[in-house]
C-alpha positions, 0 to 999 in steps of 0.5 A, spaced: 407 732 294 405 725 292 405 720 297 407 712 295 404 707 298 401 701 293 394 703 296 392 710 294 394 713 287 389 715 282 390 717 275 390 725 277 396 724 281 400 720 275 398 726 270 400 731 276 407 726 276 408 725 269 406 730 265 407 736 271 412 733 274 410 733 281 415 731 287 414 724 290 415 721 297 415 713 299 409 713 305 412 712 311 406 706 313 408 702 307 417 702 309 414 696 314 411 692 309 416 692 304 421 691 309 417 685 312 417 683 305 424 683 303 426 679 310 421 673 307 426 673 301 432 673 306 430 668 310 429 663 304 436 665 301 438 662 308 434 657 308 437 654 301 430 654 299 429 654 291 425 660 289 424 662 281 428 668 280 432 669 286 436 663 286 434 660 279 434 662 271 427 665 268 423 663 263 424 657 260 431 656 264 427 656 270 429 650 273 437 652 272 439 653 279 443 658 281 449 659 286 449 664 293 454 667 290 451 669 283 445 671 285 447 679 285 449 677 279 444 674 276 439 680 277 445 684 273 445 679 267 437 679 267 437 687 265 442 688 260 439 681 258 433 683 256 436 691 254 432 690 247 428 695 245 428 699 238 425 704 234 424 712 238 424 712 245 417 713 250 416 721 251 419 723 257 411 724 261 410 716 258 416 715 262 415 718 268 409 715 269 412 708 269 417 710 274 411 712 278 407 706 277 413 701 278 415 704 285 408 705 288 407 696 286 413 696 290 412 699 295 405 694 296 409 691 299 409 684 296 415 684 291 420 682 296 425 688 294 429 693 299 426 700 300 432 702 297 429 700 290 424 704 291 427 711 293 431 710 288 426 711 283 423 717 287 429 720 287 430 720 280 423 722 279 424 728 284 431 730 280 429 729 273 432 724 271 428 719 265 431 713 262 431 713 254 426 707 253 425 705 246 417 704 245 418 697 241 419 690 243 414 688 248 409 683 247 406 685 254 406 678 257 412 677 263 409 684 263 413 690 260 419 686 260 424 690 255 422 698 256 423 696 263 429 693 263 431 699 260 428 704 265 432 700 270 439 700 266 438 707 268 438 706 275 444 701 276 449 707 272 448 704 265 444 706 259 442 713 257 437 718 260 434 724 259 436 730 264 435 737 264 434 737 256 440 732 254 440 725 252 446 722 256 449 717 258 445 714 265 452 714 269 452 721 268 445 722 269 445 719 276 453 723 277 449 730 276 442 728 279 447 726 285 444 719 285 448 713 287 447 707 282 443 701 285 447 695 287 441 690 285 441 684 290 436 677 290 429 678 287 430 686 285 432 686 277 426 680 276 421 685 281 423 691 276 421 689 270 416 684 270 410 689 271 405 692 266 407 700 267 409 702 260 402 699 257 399 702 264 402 709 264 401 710 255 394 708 258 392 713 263 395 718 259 390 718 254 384 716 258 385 722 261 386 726 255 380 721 251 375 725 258 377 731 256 377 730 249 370 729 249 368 735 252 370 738 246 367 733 240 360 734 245 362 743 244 364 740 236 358 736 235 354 742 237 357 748 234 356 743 228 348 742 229 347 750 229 351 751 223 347 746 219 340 749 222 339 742 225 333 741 229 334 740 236 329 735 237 333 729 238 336 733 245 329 731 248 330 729 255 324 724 254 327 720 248 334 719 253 330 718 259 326 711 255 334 708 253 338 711 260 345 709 258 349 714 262 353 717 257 348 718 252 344 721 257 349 726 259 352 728 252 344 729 251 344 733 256 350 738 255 348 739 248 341 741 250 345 747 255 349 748 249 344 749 244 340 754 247 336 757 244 338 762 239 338 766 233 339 761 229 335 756 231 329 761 230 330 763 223 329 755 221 323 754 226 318 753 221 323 750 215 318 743 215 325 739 217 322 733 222 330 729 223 336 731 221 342 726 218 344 721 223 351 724 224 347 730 227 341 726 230 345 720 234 350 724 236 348 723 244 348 715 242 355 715 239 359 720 243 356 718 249 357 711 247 364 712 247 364 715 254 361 710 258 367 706 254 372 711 257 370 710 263 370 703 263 377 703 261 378 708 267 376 703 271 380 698 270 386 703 270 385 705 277 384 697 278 392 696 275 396 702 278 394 699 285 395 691 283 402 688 285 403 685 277 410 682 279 413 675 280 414 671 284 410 675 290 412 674 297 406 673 302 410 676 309 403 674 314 406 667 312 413 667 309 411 664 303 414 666 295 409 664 290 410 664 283 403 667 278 401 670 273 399 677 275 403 681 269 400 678 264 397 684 261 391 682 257 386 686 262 390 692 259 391 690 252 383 689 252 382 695 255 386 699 250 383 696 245 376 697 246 380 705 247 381 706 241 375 703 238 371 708 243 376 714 240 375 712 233 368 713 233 368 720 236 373 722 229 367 717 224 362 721 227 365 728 226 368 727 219 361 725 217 358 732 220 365 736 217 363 733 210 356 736 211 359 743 212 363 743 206 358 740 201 354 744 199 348 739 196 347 738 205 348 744 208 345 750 205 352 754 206 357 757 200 360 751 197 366 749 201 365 754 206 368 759 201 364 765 198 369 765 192 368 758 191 371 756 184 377 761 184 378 759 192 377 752 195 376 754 201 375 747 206 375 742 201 381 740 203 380 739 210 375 734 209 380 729 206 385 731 211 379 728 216 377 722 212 385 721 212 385 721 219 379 717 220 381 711 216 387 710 219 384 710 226 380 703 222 387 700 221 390 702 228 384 700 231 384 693 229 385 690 236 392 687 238 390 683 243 387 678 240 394 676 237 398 672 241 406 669 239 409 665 243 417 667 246 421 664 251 421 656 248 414 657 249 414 657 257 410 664 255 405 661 250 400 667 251 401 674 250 398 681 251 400 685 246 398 690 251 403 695 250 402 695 242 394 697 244 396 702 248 400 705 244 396 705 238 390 708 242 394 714 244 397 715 236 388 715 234 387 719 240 391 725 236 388 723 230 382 724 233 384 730 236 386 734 230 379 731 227 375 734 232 379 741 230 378 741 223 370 740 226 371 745 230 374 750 224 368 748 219 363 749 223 366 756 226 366 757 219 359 756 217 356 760 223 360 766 220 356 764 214 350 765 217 352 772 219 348 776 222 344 770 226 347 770 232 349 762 234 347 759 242 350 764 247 355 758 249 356 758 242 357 765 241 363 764 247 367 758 244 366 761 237 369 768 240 375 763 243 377 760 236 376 767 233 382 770 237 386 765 235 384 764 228 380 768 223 375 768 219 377 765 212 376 770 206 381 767 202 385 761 201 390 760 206 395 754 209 389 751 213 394 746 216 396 752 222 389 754 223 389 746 225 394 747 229 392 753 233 385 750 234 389 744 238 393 748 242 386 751 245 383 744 245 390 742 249 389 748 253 382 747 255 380 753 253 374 752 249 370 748 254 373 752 259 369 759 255 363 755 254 362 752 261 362 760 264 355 759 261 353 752 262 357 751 267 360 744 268 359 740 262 361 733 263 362 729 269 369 727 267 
């Protein structure tokens, strides 16, 4: 059980939530807090006070006042107004993860809602009920506002949802999950939809999968090295040591544990090489460059999935309602930006050490990978699929944060553009993914090839991993499915997990 309270998330709970579907309870201690926080708004009602989105139009229509009477019904007109999304709907985990990231922003206690708001969101986390959210149409500056209008439409009866497999209508959805409808009242439609959630919750789902990734570009770099017969020289502790950047420091360090010595490496020990190609040889500098970065980003995840990121904010020590920025989503938009340039230097590396294993002129190995080269085309191919990828993740990696469009008659002037980053980071994430399984398929390859030298034990263990769900090719087959097994073991874990029963914890991720 997950426990809400605005204070305490972590990502690891968010994956545990979206992706593995993990029940969730609002904390007792947060109850109060957010109760405190409706009565400021209550109390302002009463007292005929003016505050923007409660008794007032939003955006440019902010000083357009609105009656008592209307108040429920301003906050239904604002969600099916702003219901515009297009193009195909968020993955269920991506949603769920919004509806967890909202609820606990809430129940900080600064948004001024009822707690009903918040259980509601809970309950259709626990009972499985996810809204169908198009993934286009925000421009990331009163937060998310699109995809989380549709999210919300869910919650008052409206919309479509996905429920035990089916797409449905939300009336339906909420109808067989036993969940009454919200009746939204002052401030809660304004509360639900200004926020960053979608950009943040693309965003901890693919720094989670970018830490994990990176434990296999390091075993893929790795296995790489040993099948070129490169030198393991670069590894030296002393050179890390004189340019102490954590990540190139610990990459060093987890190749070197899975570069033991071995067969290979003694077979060309007095070849007369003194450096190897950049690819090989800078390999902690790139890969454990973008570590840090991905922890960077972590970091200021971890900063917003706690953060009150709606507006106006209620201030219950004092009864005040002040109207601010805190939805802006430029801290995430930069963050994903610099994700995806990270990512994409991991995929530029690794295809350059895949076109060394495929090229004979550099790797000493059977052209192409293949014995029977000329009759078969063994590799080749994969290498282009890699150098594809790679050069799509160069245009996807442009950054969107540095766009900005004005929308609402220009009250909203600067934008984020942060769910356009995050969702460009999570499409090079899988880019890079499948070019680090084409590394690791060359790579597994070109050790075979060296056959009888043995690789590194750790080396042996990942290679008898991948050799249990791919052969060794012998004759040209359809490469495309062996690509396809490698990332399932890669999503599974289980070439680090067989690696790390030798070296032991690779990686602090």
């Amino acid at each position: 059980m997950i426990l809400i309270d605005g204070e305490s998330l972590s990502i690891e709970d968010v994956v545990q939530v979206a992706r593995y579907k993990k029940k969730v309870e609002l904390a007792v201690a947060a109850i109060e807090k957010i109760k405190k926080s409706r009565d400021v708004v209550e109390t302002a009602i009463n007292e005929g006070r003016t505050v923007y989105g409660v008794n007032t139009g939003f955006g440019e229509l902010a000083s357009v006042s609105i009656s008592r009477v209307d108040l429920a019904s301003l906050q239904v007109n604002l969600i099916r107004s702003h219901c515009v999304g297009v193009g195909d709907p968020f993955v269920v985990e991506v949603v769920r993860g919004m509806m967890l990231l909202r609820a606990n922003a809430l129940a900080k206690g600064y948004s001024g809602v009822r707690p009903d708001v918040i259980i509601t969101l809970i309950e259709m986390l626990n009972a499985g009920v996810v809204p169908v959210v198009p993934q286009q149409g925000s421009v990331g500056s009163s937060g998310d506002l699109a995809p989380l209008a549709h999210m919300v439409l869910v919650m008052i009866g409206e919309g479509e949802a996905f429920y035990k497999g089916k797409r449905v209508p939300g009336w339906d959805a909420m109808e067989k999950a036993k969940i009454k409808p919200l009746v939204l009242q002052a401030k809660e439609g304004v509360a639900l939809i200004n926020g960053t959630q979608p950009m943040t919750s693309i965003g901890v789902l693919a720094v989670y999968d970018a830490l994990s990734t990176i434990k296999d570009a390091t075993i893929a770099a790795s296995m790489s090295l040993e099948a070129l017969r490169g030198t393991r020289a670069a590894l030296d502790s002393r050179i890390h040591s004189l340019r102490p950047h954590e990540g190139q420091v610990e990459i060093a360090d987890a190749m070197r544990r899975v570069l033991l010595d071995s067969e290979i490496n003694q077979s060309h020990a007095n070849c007369g090489k003194v450096q190897d190609a950049y690819s090989l040889r800078c390999s902690p500098q790139v890969i454990g460059a973008s570590l840090d970065t991905i922890r960077y980003v972590q970091s200021i995840l971890e900063t917003e999935i706690n953060s009150a990121t709606d507006n106006p904010l209620v201030f219950p020590e004092n009864g005040t309602v002040v109207s601010g920025g805190n939805f802006h989503g430029q801290p995430i938009a930069l963050a994903m930006d610099f994700l995806s340039i990270a990512l994409s230097e991991l995929a530029n590396i690794a295809e350059r050490r895949i076109n060394r294993l495929v090229n004979p002129h550099l790797s000493g190995l059977p052209a192409f990978l293949t014995t029977e080269s000329g009759l078969e085309s063994g590799m080749m191919i994969a290498q282009y699929t890699a150098a594809a990828l790679v050069s799509e993740n160069k245009v996807l990696a442009h950054p969107a944060s540095v766009d900005s469009i004005p929308t609402s008659a220009d009250q909203e002037d600067h934008v984020s553009m942060g769910t356009i980053a995050a969702r460009k980071a999570s499409t090079i994430l899988e880019n890079v993914k499948n070019v680090i399984a084409i590394e690791y398929m060359c790579a597994a390859q070109g050790i075979d090839l060296l056959s009888p030298l043995r690789p590194s034990g750790p080396l042996q263990t990942g290679h008898s991993t991948l050799r249990k769900a791919i052969t060794k090719l012998e004759d040209d087959r359809v490469l495309s499915e062996d690509i396809s097994k490698i990332r399932e073991l890669m999503d599974q874990g289980a070439i680090v997990k067989s690696v790390e029963t030798i070296t032991g914890h690779l990686l602090d991720v």
